[in-house]
N, C-alpha and C positions, 0 to 999 in steps of 0.2 A: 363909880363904886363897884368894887367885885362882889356878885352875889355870894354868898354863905350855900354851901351845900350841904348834904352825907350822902353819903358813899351805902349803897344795899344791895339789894336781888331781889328779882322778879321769878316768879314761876319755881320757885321752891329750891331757890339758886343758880338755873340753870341761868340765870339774863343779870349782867349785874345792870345798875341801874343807879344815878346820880339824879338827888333832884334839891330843890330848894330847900334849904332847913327849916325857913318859916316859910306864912302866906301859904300859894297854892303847893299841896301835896296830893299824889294820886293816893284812891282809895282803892277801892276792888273794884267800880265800877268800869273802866278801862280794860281792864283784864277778862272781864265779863264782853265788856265788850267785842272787844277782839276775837272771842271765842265763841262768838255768832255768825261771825264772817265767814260766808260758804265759798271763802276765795280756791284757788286751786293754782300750783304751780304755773306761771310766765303771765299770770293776770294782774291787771293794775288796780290800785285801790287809792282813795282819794279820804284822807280824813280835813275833817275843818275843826280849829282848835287843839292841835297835837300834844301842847303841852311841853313836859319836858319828853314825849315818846312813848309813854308807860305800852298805849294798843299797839299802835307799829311795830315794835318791838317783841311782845307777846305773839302778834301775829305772823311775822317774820317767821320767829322759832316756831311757830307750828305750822306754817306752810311753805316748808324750802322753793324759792326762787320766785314768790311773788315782790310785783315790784310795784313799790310804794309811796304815793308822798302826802306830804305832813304840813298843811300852814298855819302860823303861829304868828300871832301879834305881837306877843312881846318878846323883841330882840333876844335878853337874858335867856329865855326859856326855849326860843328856835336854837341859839347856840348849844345851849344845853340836851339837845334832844339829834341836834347832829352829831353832839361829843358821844350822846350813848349808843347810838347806831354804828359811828367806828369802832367804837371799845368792846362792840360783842359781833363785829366784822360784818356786818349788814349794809353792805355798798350798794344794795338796791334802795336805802332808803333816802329820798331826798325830801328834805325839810326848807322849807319856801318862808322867810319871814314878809309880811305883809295883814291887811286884814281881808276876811274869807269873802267878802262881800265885793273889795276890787280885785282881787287876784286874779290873776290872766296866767291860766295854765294848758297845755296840750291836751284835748281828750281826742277819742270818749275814754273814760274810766270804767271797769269791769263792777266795781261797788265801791259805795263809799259811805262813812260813817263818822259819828259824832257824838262826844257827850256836852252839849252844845251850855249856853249858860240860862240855870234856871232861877235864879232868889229874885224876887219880887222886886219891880224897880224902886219901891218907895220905902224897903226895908231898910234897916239899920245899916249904914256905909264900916263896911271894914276897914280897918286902921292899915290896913296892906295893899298899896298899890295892884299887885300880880294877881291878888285875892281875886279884889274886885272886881278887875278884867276879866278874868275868867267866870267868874259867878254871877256876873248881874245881868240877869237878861229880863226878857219881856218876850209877849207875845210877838211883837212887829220883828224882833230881832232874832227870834226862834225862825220867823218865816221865813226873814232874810235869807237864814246857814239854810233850811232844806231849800227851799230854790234854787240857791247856787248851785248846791251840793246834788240835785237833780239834775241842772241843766248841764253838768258834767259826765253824765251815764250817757251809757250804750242804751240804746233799747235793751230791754228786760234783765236789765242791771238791777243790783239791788242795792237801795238805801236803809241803815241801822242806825238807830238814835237808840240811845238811854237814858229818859228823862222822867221827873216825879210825875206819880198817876193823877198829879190835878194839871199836868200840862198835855193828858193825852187829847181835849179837846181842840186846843190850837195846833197840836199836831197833827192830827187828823186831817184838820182844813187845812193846815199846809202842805203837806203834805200830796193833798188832792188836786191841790191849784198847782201845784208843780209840776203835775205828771207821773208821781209816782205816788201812785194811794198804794194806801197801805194792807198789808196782805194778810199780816200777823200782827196779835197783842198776845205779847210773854209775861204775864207777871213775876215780880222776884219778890217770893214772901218773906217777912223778916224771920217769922218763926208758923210755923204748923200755926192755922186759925186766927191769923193774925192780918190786918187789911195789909194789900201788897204798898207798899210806900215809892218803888220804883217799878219803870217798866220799860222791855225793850219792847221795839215799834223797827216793823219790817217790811218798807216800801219795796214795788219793784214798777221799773221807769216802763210807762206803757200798760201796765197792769191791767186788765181786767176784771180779775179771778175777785170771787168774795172775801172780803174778809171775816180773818177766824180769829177767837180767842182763844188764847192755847192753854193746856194746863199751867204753864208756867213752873217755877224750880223754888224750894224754900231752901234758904239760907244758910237758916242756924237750929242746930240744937236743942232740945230744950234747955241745955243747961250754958249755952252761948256760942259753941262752939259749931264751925261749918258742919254743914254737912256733906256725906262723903260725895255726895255730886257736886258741890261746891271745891272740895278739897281737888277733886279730878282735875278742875282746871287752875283754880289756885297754885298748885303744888305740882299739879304734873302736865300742864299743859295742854289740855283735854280740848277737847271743841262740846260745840254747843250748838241742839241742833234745834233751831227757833220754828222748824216748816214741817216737824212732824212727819 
């Protein structure tokens, strides 16, 4: 069966961008994503769960000639994420269909990063096969992505997750058992005064250094709308600088 798409843009137009028209759809977090990564031209990056592309993509256009790859479980969605990587001429980005736990890929990697799956295992099952794949994790299965995605770094490589603030504790300990504790917590506030709902989490392989809690970036508005630190990278492409 052909999956259903639309046709849109990323990054305030500059990225077009094809994804599923139901099930899984990126939201901002990817984007945000992306614009944590302190990649730098001819360095390699390793994401797990690519999706149909949304971060690879975002990060591509903002750091010309980093070289990238993407793995993705579900067939539909790798295909789909190598379509959008041609269509905005990003031949460094190679997307690996497989799941991130066997895949056997060339390192070391320079950094690597994930918005890995957080909804609870015993919650409500979604009517969407792509959904659910991508959304339903656990503890054990959160550990799984950073490990992997650890034992794929250079020494003082960095690893960036974005995950809900009640999964910073299993992150933490995964995190640490892997080798790459974590360096920085960013909260993303929904609104001024508001408890942060998500959060990026900034491993580096080998780490020492303490870790900090950082002021973190709010969101929205008061009256809904981003704010213009939000807009920076939403619309223009901005980076994001998680290490202060």
């Amino acid at each position: 069966m052909t999956l259903a798409t639309t046709d849109g843009h990323l990054l305030g137009g500059r990225l077009l961008y094809t994804q599923p028209a139901a099930g899984f759809r990126s939201g901002i977090e990817p984007v945000l994503l992306a614009a944590s990564i302190p990649a730098r031209s001819g360095e390699r990056v390793l994401e797990g769960g690519t999706g149909a592309g949304a971060a690879l993509l975002c990060l591509s256009a903002r750091v010309a000639g980093v070289r990238a790859a993407g793995v993705e479980i579900d067939g539909s969605l790798a295909r789909l994420a190598a379509a959008n990587a041609a269509a905005n001429g990003f031949g460094d980005i190679e997307i690996i269909e497989g799941a991130i736990e066997t895949a056997v890929l060339p390192g070391p990697f320079d950094h690597a990063l994930a918005n890995p799956p957080y909804h609870a295992p015993h919650g409500t099952e979604s009517p969407d096969a792509s959904r659910e794949t991508a959304k339903r994790g656990s503890d054990a299965l959160v550990d799984a992505w950073i490990c992997w995605l650890s034992a794929h770094l250079r020494s003082r490589g960095s690893l960036t997750v974005i995950v809900p603030a009640g999964m910073i504790p299993a992150c933490l300990a995964a995190m640490a058992r892997s080798g790459s504790p974590c360096a920085a917590i960013y909260p993303l506030w929904p609104k001024a005064g508001r408890p942060a709902k998500l959060v990026l989490l900034r491993g580096i392989r080998h780490g020492r250094g303490l870790m900090r809690l950082m002021p973190g970036m709010v969101l929205h508005q008061p009256d809904g709308s981003f704010t213009q630190a939000v807009q920076a990278i939403l619309r223009e492409g901005g980076g994001l600088d998680l290490d202060g």
